[in-house]
C-alpha positions in Angstrom: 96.1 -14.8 96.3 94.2 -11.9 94.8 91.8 -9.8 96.6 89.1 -8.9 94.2 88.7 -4.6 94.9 92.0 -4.8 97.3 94.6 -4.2 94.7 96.9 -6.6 96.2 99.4 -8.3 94.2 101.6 -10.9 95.6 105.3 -10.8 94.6 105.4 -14.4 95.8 102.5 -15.0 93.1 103.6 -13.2 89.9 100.9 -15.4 87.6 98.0 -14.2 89.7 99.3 -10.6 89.3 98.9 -11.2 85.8 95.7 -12.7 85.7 94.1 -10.0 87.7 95.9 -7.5 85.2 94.5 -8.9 82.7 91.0 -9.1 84.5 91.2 -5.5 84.7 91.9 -4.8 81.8 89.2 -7.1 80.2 86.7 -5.3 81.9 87.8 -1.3 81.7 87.8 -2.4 77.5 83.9 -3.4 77.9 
């Protein structure tokens, strides 16, 4: 549902938003 580098997030797919938030997030904070 994510592209990985696209920056797509899916209204239809609010979970996957989230978990590709998160993803970010985890890996800016390394």
């Amino acid at each position: 549902s994510v592209v990985e580098g696209g920056h797509m997030f899916p209204l239809e797919h609010p979970i996957d938003t989230v978990n590709y938030i998160k993803e970010l997030i985890h890996r800016n904070s390394r």
